[in-house]
N, C-alpha and C positions, 0 to 999 in steps of 0.2 A: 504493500500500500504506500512506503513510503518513495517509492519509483513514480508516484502519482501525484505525488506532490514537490511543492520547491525548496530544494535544499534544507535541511535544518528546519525545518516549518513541515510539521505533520497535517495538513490541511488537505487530503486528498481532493481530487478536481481540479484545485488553485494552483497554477504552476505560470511562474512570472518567470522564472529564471530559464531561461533558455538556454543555456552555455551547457547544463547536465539532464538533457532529455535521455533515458536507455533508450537503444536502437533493438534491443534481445534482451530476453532472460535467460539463462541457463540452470534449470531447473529439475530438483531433484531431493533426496534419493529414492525415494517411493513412489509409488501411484497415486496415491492418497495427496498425497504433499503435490502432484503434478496436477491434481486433478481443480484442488483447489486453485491455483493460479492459473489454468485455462482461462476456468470462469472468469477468475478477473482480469486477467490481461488482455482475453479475445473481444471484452466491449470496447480497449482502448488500440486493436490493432496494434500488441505489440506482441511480438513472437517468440514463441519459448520454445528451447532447446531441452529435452529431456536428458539426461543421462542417469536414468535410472528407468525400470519398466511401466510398459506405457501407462497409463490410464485407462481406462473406461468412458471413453469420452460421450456425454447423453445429447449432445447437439451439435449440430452441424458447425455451428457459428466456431466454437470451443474448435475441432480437428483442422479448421481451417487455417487457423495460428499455433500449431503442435506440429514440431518436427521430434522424431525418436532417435539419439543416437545408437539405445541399447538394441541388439537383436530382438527382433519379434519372437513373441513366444512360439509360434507356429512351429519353429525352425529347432525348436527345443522340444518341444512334444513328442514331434516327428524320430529325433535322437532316439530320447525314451523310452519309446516303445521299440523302436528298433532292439536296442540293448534288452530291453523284454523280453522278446522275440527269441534272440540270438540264445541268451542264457537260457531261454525254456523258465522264465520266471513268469508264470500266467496266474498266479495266487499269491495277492499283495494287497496290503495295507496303505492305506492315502489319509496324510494330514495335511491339512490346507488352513492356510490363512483365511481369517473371518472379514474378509472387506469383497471389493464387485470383483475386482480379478479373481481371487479365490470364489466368489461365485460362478464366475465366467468358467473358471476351470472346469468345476465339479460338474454344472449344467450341458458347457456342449462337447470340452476336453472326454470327460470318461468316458460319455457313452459313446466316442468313435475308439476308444481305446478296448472296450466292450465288445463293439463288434469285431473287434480284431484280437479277441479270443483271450483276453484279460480278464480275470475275477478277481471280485476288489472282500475281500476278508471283513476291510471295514473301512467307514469313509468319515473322518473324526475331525473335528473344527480345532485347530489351534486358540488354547488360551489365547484373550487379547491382554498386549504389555501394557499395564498400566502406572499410575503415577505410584511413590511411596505410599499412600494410604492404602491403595487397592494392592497394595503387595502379598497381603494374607491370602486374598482371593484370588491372584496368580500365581499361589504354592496352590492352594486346595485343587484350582481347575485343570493343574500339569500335574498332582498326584493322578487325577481321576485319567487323564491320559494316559498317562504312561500305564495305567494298568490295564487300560484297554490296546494297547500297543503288545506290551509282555506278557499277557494272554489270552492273546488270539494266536491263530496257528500258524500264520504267514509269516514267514522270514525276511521278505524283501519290501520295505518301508518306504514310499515316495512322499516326501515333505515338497508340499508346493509355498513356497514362503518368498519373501523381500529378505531384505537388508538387515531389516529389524527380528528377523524370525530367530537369530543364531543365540542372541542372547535367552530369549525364551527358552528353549530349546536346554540352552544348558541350567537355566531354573530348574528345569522340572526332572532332569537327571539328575541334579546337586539333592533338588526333594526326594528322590526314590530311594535314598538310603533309608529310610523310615518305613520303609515300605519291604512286608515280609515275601517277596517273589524273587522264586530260585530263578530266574535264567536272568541273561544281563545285555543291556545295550549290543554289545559288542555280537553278540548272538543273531544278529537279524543285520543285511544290508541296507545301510539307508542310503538313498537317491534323492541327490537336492538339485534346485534349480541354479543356473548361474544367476542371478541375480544375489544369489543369498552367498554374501561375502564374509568373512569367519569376523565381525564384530563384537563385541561384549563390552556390559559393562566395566568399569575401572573393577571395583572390588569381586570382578571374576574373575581376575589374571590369575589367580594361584588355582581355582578350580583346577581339575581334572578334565583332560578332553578325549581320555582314551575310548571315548564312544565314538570318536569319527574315523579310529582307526579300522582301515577294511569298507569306509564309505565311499560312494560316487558323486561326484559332482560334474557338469557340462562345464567349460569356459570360454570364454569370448576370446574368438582371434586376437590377436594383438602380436603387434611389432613392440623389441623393446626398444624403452624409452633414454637415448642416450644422456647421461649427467643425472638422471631423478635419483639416482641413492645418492648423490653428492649434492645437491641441492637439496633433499631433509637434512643433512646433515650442518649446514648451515642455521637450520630451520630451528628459534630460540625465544624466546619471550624478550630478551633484552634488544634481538639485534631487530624482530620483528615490532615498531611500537603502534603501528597504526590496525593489527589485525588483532581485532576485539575479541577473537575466541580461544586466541594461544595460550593465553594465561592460565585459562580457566583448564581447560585442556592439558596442560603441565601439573598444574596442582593436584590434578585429577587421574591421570595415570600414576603419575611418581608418587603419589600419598603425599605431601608435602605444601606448604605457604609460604608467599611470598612475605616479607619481611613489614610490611603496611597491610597486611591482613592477617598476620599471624598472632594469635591471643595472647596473653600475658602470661599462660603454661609453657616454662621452658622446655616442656617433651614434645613439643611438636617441631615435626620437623622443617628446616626451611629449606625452599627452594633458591637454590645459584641461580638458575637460568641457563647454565652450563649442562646440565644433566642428560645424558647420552640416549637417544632414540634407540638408536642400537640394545641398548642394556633392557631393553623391555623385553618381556616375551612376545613372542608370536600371535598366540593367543588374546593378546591384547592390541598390540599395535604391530602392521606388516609395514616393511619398509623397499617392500617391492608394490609397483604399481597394482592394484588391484583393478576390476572387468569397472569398478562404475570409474575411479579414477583416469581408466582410459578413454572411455567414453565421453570421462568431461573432457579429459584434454582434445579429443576431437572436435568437441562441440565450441572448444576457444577460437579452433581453427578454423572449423568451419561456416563460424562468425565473420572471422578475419577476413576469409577470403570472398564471403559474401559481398560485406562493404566494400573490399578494392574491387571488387566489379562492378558495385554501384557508381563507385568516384572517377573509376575507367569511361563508363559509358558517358556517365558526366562530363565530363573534359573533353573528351572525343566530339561531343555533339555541342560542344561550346556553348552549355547554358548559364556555365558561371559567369557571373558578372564582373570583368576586371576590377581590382582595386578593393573589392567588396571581401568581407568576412565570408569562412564558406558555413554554411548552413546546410548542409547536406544530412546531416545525421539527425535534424531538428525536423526537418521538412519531410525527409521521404523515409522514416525508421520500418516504417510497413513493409517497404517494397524487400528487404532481407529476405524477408519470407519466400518470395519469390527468383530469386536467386539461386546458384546450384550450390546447392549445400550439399557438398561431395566432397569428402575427407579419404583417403587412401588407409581405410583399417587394417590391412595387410592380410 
């Protein structure tokens, strides 16, 4: 909303300042989160780049300013099944996220999975993650899963899930210790979507993740990214001042406070700012590109190259007007959209 207004003045609609109109958004990491700024971006014609999976979009208006860098799920289903097929896994388990894509799934997904000789064991809604108060209620709804997961009969377990799905996911195995059933995670193959990239909460890093060991997951083409390990490593709260999330973000993996936030108990710990990326676990923080972080980085590009063909065709056709300020970004930010927004994913 604040793309909607001018500068510094939250007054959506009211926009004086001309100099910072966005020409794109790039937006993401869910569905949910894309679906919401369709709506508001496609009354003001201004175009968003997804890099995370699609949406659900319910109108016309909304698709017509969505571009997708993530793969279509068509193209992952398809996989899927195939690996179905090939193993002779035709008696499996399906937990799906509780929003429209997971409805989309389970409605037109299974039953072509169905006719192609699939039986589904059981077909079970993913708790939704909620804030700290509904925390209780996301142990209770991921015991009652998991025990419909551990006994049923099917071995091979297809999680349709986001981004957000991973931390769930290992809630409800950290809860199963409490829970008196003999066979274990590790026992049944689970099959996740690429979308679903190994995220967690901060105080999940020391968890256990030996349930993904022996799992499957798809992943998105990609070229590596020359200099990206050497550039996190740069990556620091003192050296970054102007990026409002790094702080929060450091304090928040490392356990630790900066020195003007930290309480007047000397056992906590403070943060340098120096403190090594590297040193984290995996399971917490990857410092190899992951399928949405490439995604965006396409989606930078494919911005970039959008406009210099805007400012080509402009110049070529001589509509700037000598001596004048260019206003190209103020005036035509629409037309992006229509541009070849073609990035080379490898």
């Amino acid at each position: 909303m604040e793309l909607l207004s001018t500068q510094k003045r939250f007054i959506p609609n009211y926009k004086c300042d001309r100099r910072n109109n966005a020409v794109a958004v790039i937006g993401g990491p869910n569905s949910n989160v894309c679906l919401h700024m369709a709506t508001i971006l496609g009354f003001y014609k201004i175009p968003q780049v997804t890099y995370g999976s699609a949406p659900v979009l319910h109108y016309r208006s909304q698709a017509g300013f969505v571009q997708q860098m993530f793969p279509r799920g068509t193209h992952q289903y398809n996989g899927i099944l195939h690996l179905l097929l090939h193993f002779r896994w035709t008696w499996i388990g399906v937990l799906y996220l509780d929003d429209d894509n997971g409805e989309r799934f389970v409605q037109n997904v299974l039953p072509f999975f169905s006719e192609k000789g699939i039986c589904f064991d059981f077909i079970q809604r993913l708790p939704k993650q909620g804030f700290t108060g509904e925390m209780q209620k996301l142990i209770e709804e991921g015991l009652a899963t998991y025990k419909t997961i551990m006994r049923n009969s099917s071995n091979v377990l297809l999680i349709h899930g986001e981004i957000q799905t991973m931390p769930i996911l290992r809630f409800m195995i950290a809860s199963s210790v409490y829970l008196d059933i003999s066979s274990k995670p590790g026992d049944k193959v689970w099959m996740m979507m690429a979308q679903m990239d190994f995220t967690s909460f901060a105080f999940q890093g020391s968890w256990s993740i030996d349930f993904l060991l022996g799992a499957m997951s798809l992943a998105v083409q990609s070229k590596k990214v020359l200099g990206f390990r050497e550039f996190l490593q740069t990556r620091n709260p003192i050296s970054d001042k102007e990026d409002g999330f790094i702080q929060s973000f450091w304090e928040s993996v490392f356990e630790c406070f900066f020195s003007s936030l930290a309480s007047e108990n000397t056992s906590e710990k403070i943060c340098t700012g120096f403190e090594k990326l590297e040193s984290l676990p995996g399971s917490l923080f990857e410092v190899k590109m992951s399928a949405h972080s490439y995604s965006m980085y396409n989606a930078v590009y494919a911005i970039a190259h959008a406009l210099h063909h805007i400012h080509f065709l402009k110049f070529k056709e001589k509509i700037m007007v000598k001596g004048q300020r260019k206003k190209l970004l103020n005036q035509y930010s629409w037309q992006v959209q229509y541009m070849p927004l073609n990035v080379n994913t490898g």
